[in-house]
C-alpha positions in Angstrom: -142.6 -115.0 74.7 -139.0 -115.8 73.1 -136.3 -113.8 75.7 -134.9 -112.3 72.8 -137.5 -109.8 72.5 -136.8 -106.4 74.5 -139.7 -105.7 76.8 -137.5 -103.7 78.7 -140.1 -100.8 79.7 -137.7 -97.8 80.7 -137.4 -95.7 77.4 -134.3 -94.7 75.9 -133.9 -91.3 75.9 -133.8 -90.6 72.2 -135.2 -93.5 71.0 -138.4 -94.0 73.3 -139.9 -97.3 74.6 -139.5 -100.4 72.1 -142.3 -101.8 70.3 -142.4 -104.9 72.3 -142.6 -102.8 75.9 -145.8 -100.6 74.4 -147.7 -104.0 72.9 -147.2 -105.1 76.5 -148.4 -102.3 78.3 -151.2 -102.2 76.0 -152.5 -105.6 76.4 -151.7 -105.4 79.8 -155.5 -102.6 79.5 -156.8 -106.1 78.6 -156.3 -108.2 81.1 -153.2 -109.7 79.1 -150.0 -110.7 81.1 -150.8 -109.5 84.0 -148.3 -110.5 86.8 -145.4 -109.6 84.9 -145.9 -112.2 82.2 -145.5 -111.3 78.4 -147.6 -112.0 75.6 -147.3 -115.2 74.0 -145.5 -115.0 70.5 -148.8 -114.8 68.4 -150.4 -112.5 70.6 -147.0 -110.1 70.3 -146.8 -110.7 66.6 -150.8 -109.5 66.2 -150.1 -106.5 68.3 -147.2 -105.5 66.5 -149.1 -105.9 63.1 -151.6 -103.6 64.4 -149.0 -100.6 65.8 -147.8 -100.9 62.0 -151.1 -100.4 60.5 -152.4 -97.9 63.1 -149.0 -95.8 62.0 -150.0 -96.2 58.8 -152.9 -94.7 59.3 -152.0 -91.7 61.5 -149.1 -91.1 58.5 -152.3 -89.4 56.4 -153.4 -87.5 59.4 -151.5 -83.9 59.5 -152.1 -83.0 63.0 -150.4 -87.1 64.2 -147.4 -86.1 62.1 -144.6 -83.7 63.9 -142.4 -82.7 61.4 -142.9 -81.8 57.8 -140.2 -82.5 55.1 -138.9 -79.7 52.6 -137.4 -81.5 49.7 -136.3 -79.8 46.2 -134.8 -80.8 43.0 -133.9 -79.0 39.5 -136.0 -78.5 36.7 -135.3 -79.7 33.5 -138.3 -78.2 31.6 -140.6 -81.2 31.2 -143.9 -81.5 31.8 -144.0 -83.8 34.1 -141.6 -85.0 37.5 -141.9 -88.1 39.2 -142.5 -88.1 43.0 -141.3 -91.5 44.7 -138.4 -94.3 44.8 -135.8 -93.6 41.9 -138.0 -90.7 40.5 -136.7 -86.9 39.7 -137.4 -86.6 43.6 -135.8 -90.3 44.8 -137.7 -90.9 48.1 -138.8 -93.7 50.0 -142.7 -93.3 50.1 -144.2 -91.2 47.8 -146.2 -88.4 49.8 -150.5 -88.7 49.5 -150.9 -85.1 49.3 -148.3 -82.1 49.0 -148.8 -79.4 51.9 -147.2 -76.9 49.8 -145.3 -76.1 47.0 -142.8 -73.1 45.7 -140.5 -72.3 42.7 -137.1 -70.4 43.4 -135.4 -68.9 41.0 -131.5 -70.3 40.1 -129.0 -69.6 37.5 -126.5 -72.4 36.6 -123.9 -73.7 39.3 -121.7 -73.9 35.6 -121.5 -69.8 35.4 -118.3 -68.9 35.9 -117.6 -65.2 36.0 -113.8 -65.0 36.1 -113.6 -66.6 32.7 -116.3 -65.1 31.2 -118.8 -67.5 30.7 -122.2 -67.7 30.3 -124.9 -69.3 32.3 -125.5 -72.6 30.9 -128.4 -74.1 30.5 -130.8 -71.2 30.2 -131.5 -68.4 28.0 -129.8 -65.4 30.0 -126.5 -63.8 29.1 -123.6 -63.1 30.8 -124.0 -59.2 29.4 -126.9 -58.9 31.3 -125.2 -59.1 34.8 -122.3 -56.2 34.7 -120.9 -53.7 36.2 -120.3 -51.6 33.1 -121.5 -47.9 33.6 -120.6 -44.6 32.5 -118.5 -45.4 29.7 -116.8 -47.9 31.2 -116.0 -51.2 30.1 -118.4 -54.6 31.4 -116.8 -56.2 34.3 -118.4 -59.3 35.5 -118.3 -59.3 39.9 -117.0 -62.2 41.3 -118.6 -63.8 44.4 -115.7 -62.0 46.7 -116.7 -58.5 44.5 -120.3 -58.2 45.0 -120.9 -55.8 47.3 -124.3 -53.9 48.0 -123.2 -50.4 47.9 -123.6 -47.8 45.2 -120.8 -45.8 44.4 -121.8 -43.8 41.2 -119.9 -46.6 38.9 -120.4 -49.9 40.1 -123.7 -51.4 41.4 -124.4 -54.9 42.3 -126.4 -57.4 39.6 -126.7 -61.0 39.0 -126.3 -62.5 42.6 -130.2 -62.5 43.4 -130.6 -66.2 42.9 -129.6 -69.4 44.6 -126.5 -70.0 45.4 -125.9 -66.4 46.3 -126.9 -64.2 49.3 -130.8 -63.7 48.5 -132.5 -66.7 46.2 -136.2 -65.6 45.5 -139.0 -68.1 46.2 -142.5 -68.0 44.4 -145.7 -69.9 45.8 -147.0 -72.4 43.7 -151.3 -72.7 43.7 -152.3 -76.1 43.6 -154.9 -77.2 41.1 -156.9 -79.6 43.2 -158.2 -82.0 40.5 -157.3 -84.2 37.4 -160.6 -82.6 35.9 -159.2 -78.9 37.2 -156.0 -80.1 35.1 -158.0 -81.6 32.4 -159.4 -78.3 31.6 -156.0 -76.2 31.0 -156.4 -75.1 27.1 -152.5 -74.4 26.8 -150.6 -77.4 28.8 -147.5 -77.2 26.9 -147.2 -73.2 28.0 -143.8 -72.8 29.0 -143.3 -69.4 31.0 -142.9 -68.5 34.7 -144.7 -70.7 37.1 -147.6 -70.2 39.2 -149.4 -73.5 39.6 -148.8 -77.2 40.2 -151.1 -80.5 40.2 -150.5 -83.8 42.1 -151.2 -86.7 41.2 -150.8 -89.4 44.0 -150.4 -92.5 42.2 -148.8 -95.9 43.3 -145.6 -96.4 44.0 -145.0 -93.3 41.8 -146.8 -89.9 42.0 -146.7 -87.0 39.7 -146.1 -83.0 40.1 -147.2 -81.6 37.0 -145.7 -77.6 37.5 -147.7 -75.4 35.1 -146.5 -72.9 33.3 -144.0 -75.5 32.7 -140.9 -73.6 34.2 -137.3 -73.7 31.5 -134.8 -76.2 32.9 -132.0 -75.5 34.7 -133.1 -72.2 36.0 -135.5 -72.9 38.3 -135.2 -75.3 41.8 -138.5 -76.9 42.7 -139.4 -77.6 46.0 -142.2 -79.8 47.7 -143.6 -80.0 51.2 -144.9 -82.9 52.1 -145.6 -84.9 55.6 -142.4 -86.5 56.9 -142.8 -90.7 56.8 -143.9 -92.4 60.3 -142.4 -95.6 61.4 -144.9 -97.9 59.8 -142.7 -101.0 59.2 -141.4 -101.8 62.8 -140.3 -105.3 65.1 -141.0 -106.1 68.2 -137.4 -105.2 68.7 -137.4 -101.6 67.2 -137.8 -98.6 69.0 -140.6 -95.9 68.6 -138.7 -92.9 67.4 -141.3 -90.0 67.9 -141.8 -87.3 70.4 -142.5 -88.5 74.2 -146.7 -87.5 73.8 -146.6 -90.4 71.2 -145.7 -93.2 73.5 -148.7 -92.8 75.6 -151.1 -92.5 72.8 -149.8 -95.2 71.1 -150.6 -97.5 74.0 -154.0 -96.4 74.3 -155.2 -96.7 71.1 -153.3 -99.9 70.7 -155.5 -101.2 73.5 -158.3 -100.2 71.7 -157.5 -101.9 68.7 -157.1 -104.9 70.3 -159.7 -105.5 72.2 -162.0 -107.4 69.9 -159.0 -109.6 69.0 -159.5 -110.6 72.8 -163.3 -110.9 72.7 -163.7 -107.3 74.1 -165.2 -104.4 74.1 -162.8 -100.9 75.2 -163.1 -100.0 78.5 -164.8 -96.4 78.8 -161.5 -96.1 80.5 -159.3 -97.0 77.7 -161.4 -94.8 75.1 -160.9 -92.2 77.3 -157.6 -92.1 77.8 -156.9 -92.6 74.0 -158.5 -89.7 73.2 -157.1 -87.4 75.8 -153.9 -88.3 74.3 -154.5 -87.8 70.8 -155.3 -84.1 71.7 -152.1 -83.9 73.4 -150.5 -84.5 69.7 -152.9 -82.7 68.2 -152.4 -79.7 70.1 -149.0 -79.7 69.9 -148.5 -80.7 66.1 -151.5 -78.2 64.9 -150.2 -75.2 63.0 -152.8 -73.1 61.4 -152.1 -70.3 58.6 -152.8 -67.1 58.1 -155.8 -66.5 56.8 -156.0 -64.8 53.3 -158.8 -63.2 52.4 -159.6 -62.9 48.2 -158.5 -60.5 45.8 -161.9 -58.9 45.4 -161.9 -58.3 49.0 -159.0 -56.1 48.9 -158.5 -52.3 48.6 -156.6 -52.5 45.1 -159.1 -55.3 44.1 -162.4 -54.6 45.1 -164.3 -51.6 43.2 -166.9 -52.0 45.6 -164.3 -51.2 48.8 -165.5 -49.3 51.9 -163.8 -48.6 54.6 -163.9 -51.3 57.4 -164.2 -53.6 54.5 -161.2 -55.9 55.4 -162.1 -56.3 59.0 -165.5 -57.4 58.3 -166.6 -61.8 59.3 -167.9 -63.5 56.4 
């Protein structure tokens, strides 16, 4: 193999081992190299191709992924927002599924309350967030006024959204089809949102919010799996968490085995799943279970007591 490629196989210590180092180790499982020889070009350029499509795969798989991403941008009361590069949301990769979704509730970074102005770009007024009481005249709190206590004449308003000390988030349902979608009578509703369907298309996706939230007031924000390395050189290094070099090895060496006329090793197998449930114990985050509105005290006319303990 060329000497400019870094087979160097002590990891840097925020980088991790390069690619070149791990397709060595891993062919090394094979029978490949051994005696401190590399891979020959073609062999390093086939196992490289395969750590990129391998990534590629374990990108769609929640529990390989260690981090997920929490991105947000404004609304501007259409329909539809476009997921992907140079779309409402401008990101590399457009995600295959969202994990979550939530509306929080902004007024206009334009309000400004020394002059008397009103919120721009929405329908509330700046009337509606004074201090006025008792006879006295409206006086509009700055952001060094507001203050939380209640003296008889002044009480704090207005700074309950972003920008301010407490913004308010609301969960967004996902409708899980097109055909769930499809069957909305009243797409066009425009009112406070509750819902949201995705649509993973290619190179752009869709989030379709629904009630279609007014622009400029609210701040929608997407979860989504954060992108893994999946276009890499023998060169690059593996930026992920230390339990992914060894995995990656393992499973690379299972991969290519039949381009070496092999079958894995029980060994190899083995060893590739055993470090696979390293990640996946470490990456696997499970939610709180919520049970449905019929189940619960306020919901259910048919409650008993001990009803919300009970297995289903």
């Amino acid at each position: 193999m060329s000497g400019s490629t870094n087979t160097d196989a002590t990891p840097d210590a925020n980088t991790g081992y390069t690619v070149a180092a791990l397709v060595n180790m891993a062919l090394e499982q094979l029978g490949v190299g051994v005696g401190g020889q590399n891979a020959d070009a073609q062999g390093m350029a086939s196992g490289v191709m395969h750590l990129n499509l391998m990534l590629a795969q374990w990108q769609r798989k929640r529990w390989l992924v260690p981090n997920l991403v929490d991105s947000a941008f404004m609304s501007t009361g259409k329909s539809e927002y476009v997921i992907g590069p140079g779309g409402d949301l401008d990101i590399p990769v457009r995600p295959d599924k969202l994990e979550a979704a939530y509306a929080r509730l902004v007024l206009s970074q334009n309000f400004v309350p020394s002059n008397g102005g009103d919120f721009a770009g929405n329908d509330f007024s700046s009337e509606d967030f004074t201090t006025g009481q008792n006879g006295l005249d409206p006086v509009l709190l700055s952001e060094q006024q507001f203050t939380t206590q209640f003296d008889g004449t002044q009480f704090p308003t207005r700074d309950v959204w972003s920008g301010t000390p407490n913004p308010i988030d609301y969960a967004l349902s996902e409708i899980c089809s097109r055909e769930d979608y499809s069957a909305l009578g009243l797409k066009g509703l425009r009112s406070w949102p509750n819902y949201f369907f995705y649509s993973p298309g290619w190179p752009l996706a869709s989030f379709l919010p629904w009630p279609i939230p007014q622009g400029g007031v609210w701040e929608l924000h997407v979860v989504y799996k954060q992108p893994l390395q999946a276009n890499l050189t023998a060169d690059d290094n593996i930026n992920l968490p230390p339990e992914y070099w060894d995995a990656i090895m393992w499973c690379l060496a299972a991969r290519l085995s039949p381009s070496y006329g092999q079958q894995p090793s029980p060994i190899v197998v083995s060893l590739a799943k055993a470090a696979l449930n390293t990640i996946r114990a470490s990456n696997t985050k499970i939610p709180t279970l919520g049970m449905p509105g019929i189940l619960t005290p306020l919901g259910n006319p048919f409650y008993w007591p001990g009803l919300e303990i009970q297995r289903l």
